[in-house]
N, C-alpha and C positions, 0 to 999 in steps of 0.2 A: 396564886403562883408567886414562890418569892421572886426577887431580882436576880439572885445568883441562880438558879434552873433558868431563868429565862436567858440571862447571856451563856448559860451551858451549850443550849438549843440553837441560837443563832452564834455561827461561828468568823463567819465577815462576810462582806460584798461581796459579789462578782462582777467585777469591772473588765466588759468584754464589750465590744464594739456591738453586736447584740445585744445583749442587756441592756446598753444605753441607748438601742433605739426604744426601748420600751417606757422610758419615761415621757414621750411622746401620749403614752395611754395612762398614765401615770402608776405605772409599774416598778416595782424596782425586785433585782431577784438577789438573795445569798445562801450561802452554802451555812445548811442548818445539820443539827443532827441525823445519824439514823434511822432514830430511834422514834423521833419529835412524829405526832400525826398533827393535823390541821390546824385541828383547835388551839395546840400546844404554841404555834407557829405564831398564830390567829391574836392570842394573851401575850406571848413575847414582845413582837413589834408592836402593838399598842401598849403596853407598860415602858417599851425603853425609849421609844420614839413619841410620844402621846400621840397619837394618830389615828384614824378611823382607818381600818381596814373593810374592803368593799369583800375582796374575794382571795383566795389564796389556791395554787396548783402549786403542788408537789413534782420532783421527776428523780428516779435513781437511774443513777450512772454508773455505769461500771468500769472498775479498770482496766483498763488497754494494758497489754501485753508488750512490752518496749523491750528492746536492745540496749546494753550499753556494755563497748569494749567487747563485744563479742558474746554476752552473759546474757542470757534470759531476765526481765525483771516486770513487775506487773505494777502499773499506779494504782493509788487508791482508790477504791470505789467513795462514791460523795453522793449525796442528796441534795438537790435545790431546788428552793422553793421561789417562785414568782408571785409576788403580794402583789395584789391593784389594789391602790388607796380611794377613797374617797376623792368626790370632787374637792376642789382648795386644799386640798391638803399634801404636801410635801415634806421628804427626805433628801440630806444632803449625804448621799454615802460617801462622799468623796474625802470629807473631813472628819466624821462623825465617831466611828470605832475604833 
């Protein structure tokens, strides 16, 4: 896999109060492609981050139906994926992308 498909695939963090209790199990989750399956996910974070990936779970989200001014309007639907690393092995997503 080149370097450019793999930062196609992963598109940033998700830095949510949730997500960051997941570093506790040394997890960390971002918002990847639609398109990307496991494997795709699996070769990304280990090529851009050198890292040992232990396991990875996918989830699609769909977009919510929102209001604004009065107008109908609908958010994006997104994919995110939750990586658990390997033991000793760490991500800083805070500074990194």
């Amino acid at each position: 896999m080149t370097p450019e498909r793999c930062y196609d695939i992963i598109h940033r963090p998700v830095i949510t109060e949730k997500s960051m209790r997941g570093a506790e199990w040394n997890q960390v989750t971002f918002q990847v492609d639609r398109r990307a399956t496991k494997k795709e996910i699996r070769q990304a974070v280990e090529t851009i981050f050198g890292v040992t990936v232990k396991a990875v779970n996918t989830m699609n989200q769909t977009g919510k139906v929102k209001r604004f001014r009065g107008r109908l309007g609908r958010r994006n639907a997104v994919k995110k994926a939750v990586v658990t690393l390997a033991e000793g092995e760490r991500i800083d997503v805070t500074g990194t992308l």
